[in-house]
C-alpha positions as CSV (number, residue, x, y, z in Angstrom):
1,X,-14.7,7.0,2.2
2,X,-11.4,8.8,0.6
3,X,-9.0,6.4,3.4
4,X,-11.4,3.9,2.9
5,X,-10.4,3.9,-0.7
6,X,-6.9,5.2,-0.7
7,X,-6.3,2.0,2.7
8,X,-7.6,-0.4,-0.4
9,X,-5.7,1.1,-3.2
10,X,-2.5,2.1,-2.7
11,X,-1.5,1.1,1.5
12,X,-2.3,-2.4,0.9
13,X,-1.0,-2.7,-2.4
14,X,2.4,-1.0,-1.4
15,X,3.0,-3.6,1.7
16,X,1.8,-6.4,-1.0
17,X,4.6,-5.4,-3.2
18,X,7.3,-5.3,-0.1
19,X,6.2,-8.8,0.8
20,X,6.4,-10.2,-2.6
21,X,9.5,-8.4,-3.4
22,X,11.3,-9.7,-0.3
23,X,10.2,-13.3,-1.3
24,X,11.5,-12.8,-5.0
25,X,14.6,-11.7,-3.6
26,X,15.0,-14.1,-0.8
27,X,13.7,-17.2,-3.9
28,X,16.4,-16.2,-6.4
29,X,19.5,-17.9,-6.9
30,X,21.0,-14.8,-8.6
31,X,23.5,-12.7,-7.7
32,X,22.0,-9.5,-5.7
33,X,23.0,-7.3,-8.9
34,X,20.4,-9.3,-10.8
35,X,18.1,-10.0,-8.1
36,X,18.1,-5.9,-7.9
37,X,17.6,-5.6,-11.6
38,X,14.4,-7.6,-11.2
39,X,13.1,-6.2,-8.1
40,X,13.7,-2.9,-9.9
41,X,11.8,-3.8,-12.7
42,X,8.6,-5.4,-11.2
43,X,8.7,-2.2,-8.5
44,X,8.0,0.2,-11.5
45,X,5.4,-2.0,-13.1
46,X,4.0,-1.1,-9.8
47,X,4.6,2.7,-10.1
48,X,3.3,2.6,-13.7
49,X,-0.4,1.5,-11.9
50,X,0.0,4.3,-9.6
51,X,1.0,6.8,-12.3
52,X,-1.9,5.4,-14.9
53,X,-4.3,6.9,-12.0
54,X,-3.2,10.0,-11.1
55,X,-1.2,11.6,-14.1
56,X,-3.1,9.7,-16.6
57,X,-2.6,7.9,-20.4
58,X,-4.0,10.9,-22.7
59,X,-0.7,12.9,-22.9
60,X,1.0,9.9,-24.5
61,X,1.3,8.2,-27.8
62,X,-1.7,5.8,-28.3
63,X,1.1,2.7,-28.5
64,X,2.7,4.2,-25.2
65,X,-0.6,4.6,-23.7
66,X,-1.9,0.7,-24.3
67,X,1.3,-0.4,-23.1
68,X,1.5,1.3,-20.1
69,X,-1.9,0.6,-19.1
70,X,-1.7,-3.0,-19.7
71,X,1.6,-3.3,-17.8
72,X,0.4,-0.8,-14.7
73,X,-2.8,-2.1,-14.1
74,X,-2.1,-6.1,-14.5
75,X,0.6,-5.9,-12.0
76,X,-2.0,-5.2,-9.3
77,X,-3.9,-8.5,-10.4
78,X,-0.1,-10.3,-10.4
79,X,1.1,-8.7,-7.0
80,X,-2.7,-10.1,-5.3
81,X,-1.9,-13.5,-6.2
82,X,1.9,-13.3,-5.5
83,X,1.2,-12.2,-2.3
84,X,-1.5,-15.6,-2.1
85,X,1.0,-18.0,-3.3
86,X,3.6,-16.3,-0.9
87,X,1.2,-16.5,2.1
88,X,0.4,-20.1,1.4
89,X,4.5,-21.2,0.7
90,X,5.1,-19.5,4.6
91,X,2.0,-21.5,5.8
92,X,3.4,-24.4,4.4
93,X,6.9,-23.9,5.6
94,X,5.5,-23.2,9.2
95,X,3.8,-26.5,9.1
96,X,6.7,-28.6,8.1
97,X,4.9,-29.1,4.6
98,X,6.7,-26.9,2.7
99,X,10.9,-27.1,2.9
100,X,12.2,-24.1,3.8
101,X,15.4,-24.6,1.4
102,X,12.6,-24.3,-1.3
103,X,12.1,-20.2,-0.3
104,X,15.6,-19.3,0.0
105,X,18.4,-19.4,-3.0
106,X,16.5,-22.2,-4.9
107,X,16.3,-22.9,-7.9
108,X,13.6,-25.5,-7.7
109,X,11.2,-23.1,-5.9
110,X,11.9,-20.1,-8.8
111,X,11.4,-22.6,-11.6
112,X,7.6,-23.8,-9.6
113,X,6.8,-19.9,-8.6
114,X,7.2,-19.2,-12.5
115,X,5.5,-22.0,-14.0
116,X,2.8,-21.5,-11.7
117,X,2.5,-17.4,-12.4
118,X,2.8,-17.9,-15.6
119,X,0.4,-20.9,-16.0
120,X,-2.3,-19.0,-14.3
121,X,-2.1,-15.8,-15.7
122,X,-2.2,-17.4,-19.7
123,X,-5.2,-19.3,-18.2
124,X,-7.0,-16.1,-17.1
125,X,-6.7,-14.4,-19.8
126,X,-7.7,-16.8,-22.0
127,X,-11.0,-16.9,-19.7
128,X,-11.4,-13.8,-20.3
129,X,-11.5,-13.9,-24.1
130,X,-14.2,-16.4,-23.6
131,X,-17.6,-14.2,-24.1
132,X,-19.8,-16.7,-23.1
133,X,-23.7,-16.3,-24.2
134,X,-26.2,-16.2,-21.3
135,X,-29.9,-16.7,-22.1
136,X,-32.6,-15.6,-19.6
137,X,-36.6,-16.0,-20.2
138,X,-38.5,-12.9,-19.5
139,X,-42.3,-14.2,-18.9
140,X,-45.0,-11.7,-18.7
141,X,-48.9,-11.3,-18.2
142,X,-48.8,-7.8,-19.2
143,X,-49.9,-7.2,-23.3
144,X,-47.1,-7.1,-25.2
145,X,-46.6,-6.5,-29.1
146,X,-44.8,-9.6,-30.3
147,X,-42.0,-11.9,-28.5
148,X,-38.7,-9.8,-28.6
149,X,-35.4,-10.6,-28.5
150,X,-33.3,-8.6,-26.1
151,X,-29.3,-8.8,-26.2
152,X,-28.2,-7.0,-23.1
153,X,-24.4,-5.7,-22.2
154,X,-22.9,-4.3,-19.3
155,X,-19.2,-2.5,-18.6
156,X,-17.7,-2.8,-22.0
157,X,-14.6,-0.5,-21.0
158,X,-14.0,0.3,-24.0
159,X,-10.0,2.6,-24.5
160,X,-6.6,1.8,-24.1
161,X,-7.2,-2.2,-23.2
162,X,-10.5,-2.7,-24.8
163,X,-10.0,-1.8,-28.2
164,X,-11.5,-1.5,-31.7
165,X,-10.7,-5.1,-32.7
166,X,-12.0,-6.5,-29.7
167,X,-15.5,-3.7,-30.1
168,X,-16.1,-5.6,-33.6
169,X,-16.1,-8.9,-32.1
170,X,-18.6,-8.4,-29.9
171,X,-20.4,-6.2,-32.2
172,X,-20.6,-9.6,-34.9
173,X,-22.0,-11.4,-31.5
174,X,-25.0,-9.0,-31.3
175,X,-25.7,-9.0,-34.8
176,X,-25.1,-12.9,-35.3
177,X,-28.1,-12.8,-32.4
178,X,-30.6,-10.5,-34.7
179,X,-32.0,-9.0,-31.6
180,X,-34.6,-6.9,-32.0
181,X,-33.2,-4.3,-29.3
182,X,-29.9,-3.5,-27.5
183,X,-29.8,-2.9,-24.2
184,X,-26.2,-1.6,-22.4
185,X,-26.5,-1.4,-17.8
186,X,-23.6,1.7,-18.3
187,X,-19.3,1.5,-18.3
188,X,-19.1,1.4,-21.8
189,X,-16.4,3.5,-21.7
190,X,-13.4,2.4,-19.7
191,X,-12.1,6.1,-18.5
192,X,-10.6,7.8,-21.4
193,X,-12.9,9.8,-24.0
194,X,-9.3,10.1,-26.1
195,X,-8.6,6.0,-26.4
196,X,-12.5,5.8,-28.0
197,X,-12.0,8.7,-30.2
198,X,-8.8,8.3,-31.7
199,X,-10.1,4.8,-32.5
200,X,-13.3,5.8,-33.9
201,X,-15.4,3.3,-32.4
202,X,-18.5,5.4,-32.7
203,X,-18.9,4.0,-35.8
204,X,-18.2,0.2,-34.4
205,X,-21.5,0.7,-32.8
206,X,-23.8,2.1,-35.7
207,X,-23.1,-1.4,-37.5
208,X,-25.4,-2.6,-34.8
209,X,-29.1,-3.7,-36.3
210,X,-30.9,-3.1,-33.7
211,X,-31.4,0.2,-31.4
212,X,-29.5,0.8,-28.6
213,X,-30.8,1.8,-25.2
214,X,-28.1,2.5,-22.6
215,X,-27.7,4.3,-19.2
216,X,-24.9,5.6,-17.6
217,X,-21.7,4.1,-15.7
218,X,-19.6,5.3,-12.8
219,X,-17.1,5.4,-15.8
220,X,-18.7,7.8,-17.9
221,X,-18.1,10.2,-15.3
222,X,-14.7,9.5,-14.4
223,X,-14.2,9.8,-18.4
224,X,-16.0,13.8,-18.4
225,X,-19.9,13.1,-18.7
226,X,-20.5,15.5,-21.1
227,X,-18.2,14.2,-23.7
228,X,-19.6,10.4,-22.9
229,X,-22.9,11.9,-23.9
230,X,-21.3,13.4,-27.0
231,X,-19.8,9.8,-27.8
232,X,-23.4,7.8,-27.2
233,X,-24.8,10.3,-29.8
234,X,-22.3,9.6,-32.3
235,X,-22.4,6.0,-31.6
236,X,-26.4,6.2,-32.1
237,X,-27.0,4.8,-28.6
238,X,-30.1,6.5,-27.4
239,X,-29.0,7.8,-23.7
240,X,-31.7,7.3,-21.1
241,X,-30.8,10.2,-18.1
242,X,-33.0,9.7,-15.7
243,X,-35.3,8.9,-18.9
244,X,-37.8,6.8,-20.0
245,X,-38.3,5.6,-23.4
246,X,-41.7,3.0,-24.9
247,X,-39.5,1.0,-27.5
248,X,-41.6,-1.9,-29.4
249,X,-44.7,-1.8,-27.0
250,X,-42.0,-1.8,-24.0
251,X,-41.2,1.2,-21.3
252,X,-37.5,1.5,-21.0
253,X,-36.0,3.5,-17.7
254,X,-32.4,4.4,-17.8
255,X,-31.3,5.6,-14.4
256,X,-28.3,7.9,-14.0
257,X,-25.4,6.3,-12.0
258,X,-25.1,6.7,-8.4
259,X,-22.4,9.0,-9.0
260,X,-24.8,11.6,-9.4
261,X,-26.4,12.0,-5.9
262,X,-29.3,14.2,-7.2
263,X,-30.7,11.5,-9.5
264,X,-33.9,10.8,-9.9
265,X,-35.4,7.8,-7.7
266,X,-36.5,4.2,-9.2
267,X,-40.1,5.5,-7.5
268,X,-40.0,9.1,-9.5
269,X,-39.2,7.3,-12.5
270,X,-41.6,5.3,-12.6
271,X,-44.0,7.7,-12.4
272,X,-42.5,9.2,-15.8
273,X,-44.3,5.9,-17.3
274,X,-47.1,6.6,-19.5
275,X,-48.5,3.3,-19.9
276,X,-48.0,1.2,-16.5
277,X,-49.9,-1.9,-18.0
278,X,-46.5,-2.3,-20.5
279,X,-43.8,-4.5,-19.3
280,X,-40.8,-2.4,-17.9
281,X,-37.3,-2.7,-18.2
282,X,-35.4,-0.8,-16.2
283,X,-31.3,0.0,-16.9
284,X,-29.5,0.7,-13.5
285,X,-25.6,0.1,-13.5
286,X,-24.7,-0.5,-10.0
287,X,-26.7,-2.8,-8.2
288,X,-27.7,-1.0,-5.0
289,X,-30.9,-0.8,-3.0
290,X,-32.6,-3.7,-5.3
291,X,-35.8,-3.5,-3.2
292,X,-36.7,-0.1,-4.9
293,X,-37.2,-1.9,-8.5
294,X,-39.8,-4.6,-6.7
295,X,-41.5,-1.8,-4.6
296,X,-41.9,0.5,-8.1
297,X,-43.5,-2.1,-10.2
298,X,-40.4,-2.8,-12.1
299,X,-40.4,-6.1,-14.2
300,X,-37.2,-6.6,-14.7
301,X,-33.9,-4.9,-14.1
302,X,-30.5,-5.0,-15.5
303,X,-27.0,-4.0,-13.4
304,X,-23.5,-4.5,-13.7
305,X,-20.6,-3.1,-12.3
306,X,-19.3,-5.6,-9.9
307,X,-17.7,-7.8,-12.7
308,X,-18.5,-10.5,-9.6
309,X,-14.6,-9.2,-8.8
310,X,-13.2,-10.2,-12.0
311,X,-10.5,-12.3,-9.8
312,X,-11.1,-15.2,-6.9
313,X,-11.3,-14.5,-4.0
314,X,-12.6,-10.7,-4.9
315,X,-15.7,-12.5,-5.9
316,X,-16.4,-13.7,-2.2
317,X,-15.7,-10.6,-0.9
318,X,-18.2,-8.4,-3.6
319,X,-20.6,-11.7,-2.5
320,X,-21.2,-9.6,0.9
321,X,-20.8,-6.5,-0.4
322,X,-23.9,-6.8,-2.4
323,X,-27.6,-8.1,-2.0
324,X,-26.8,-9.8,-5.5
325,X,-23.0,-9.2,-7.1
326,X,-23.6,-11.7,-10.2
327,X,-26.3,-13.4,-11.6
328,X,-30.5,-13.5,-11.2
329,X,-32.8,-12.8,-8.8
330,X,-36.2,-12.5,-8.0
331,X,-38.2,-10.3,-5.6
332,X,-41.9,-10.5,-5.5
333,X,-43.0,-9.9,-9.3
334,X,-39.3,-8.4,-10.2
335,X,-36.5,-10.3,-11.8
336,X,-33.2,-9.3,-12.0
337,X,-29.9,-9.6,-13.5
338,X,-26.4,-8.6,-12.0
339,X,-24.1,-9.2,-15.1
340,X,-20.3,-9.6,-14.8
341,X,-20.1,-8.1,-18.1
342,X,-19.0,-8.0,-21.6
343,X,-15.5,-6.2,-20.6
344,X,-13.1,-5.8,-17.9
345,X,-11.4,-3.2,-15.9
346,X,-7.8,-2.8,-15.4
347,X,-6.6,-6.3,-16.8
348,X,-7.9,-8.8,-19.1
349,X,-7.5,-11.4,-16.4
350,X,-10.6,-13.8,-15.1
351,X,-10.4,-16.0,-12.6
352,X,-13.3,-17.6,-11.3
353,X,-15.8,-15.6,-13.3
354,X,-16.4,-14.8,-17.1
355,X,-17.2,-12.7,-19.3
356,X,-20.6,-12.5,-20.8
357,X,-23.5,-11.1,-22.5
358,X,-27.4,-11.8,-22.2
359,X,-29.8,-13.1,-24.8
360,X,-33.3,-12.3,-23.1
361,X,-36.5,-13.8,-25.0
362,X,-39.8,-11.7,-23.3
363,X,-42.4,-13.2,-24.6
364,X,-46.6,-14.0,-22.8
365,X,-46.9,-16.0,-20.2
């Protein structure tokens, strides 16, 4: 799994960057003293990604940090469709449909790569300010108290590129809802205990009016579990570890992330339930293994994780990676929800997907 990972992460990305370097270079009409300067310059936005993962942003000033964090970790989601336009361009030029003057010491062919970059990348992120409101009907023949309202979040990544203004926005999204709970499938912190804290956006989340339910992320752990757990109790999120909770008539089951390998199962944790004949929620982040909510009894579960790739065509590929990597589902009496989330990793760039966050009405069939 470690070269399976470390192959994805930094091999590829490293003969990406030589392929789209040579083509800048080759495209330029500059003099090579320039052309260096710029090759330079986009090779240590590069080297900034790799350096944000293995020396880390919390030994810097928080200004330093955001910027090097937004710098390092877009220029992977640049260098993927560089390499894309690049690839196509050479298609094109093998074909005949694409002049080959256009890819060597042209101007035209700068001016089109830039406008094209640049077009693209202002469009994706302002996709990705877009927090688009997804309602879902949760129907039930099990005895409930009242209809609820249910506002449901996944992988907020809260730190160095998520920050406190952009935590109150979605905070006046909830409470503009007036749910009557909050529920959060895990990443709500992005992988830096340091960015939340110096921020203070504990108290971001006790403006919430409504309790707040979460389970853990792959993230929390990346970020030192024990000082996420320290953060969901100042934040007044109720942490559910391998727990379950009856909220408002309703059980609750937060699932610890995969990351742990001795958590509990979805069929031990069900057993936990007091009251089997109340509809059941249950909050697991990464959507593996979907079969063992239907087999439990669950009603209804609620994942996140993928981000359904954040970027096309990493949305095609998660597509069969996953049973489900974005949206609903139903097996037997289960539904289900794979959400791309609230938030983003890395870079606020979406293409092809969105941002979101569920309104769920549960009322009786």
């Amino acid at each position: 799994m470690n070269t399976i990972w470390a192959f994805t992460f930094f091999v590829l990305p490293i003969i990406g960057l030589a392929y789209s370097l040579w083509h800048v270079w080759n495209i330029l009409p500059l003099s090579p003293v320039v052309k260096t300067i710029i090759a330079v310059i986009l090779a240590l936005c590069f080297v900034v990604m790799i350096t944000n993962f293995t020396v880390g942003l919390d030994r810097y000033p928080m200004i330093v940090s955001e910027v090097l964090y937004e710098v390092g970790n877009s220029s992977i989601f640049v260098m993927l469709y560089a390499v894309m336009l690049f690839l196509v361009l050479d298609l094109g030029r093998l074909m005949h449909i694409v002049p080959r003057e256009w890819l060597y010491q042209s101007t035209k062919g700068s001016i089109a790569v830039f406008v094209f970059m640049t077009s693209l990348f202002t469009y994706a992120y302002w996709n990705y300010l877009q927090k688009e409101r997804q309602p879902i009907v949760l129907q039930t023949a099990k005895a409930i108290e009242r209809p609820l309202k249910i506002v449901m979040m996944t992988d907020l990544h809260l730190g160095y590129h998520n920050r406190k203004a952009e935590i109150r926005k979605w905070i006046e999204l909830i409470n503009a809802e007036h749910p009557d709970l909050v529920l959060i499938g895990g990443d709500i912190i992005d992988g830096s205990i340091r960015a939340i804290e110096e921020q203070n956006m504990a108290e971001d989340f006790r403006r919430i009016k409504a309790p707040i339910y979460a389970c853990l992320g792959n993230h929390e752990y990346y970020s030192g579990e024990p000082r996420a757990q320290k953060f969901y109790h100042e934040a007044g999120i109720h942490l559910l570890k391998d727990e379950v909770a009856e909220v408002m008539g309703v059980n609750i089951i937060g699932r610890d992330d995969r990351t742990n390998k001795k958590r509990a199962s979805v069929a031990d944790l069900y057993k936990q339930v007091k009251d089997k004949n109340k509809y059941t929620i249950l909050l697991d982040h990464q959507p593996y293994h979907l079969e063992e909510a239907e087999k439990s009894g669950i009603d209804f579960q609620l994942s996140g994780h993928t981000h359904y790739g954040q970027v096309w065509p990493i949305s095609w590929i998660e597509d069969a990676m996953y049973e489900k990597a974005y949206g609903p589902l139903t097996k037997g009496k289960t539904q289900y929800f794979v959400s791309s989330g609230i938030g983003i990793w890395g870079a606020k760039f979406r293409i092809g997907t969105h941002s979101e966050y569920l309104v769920a009405t549960l009322t009786k069939r």
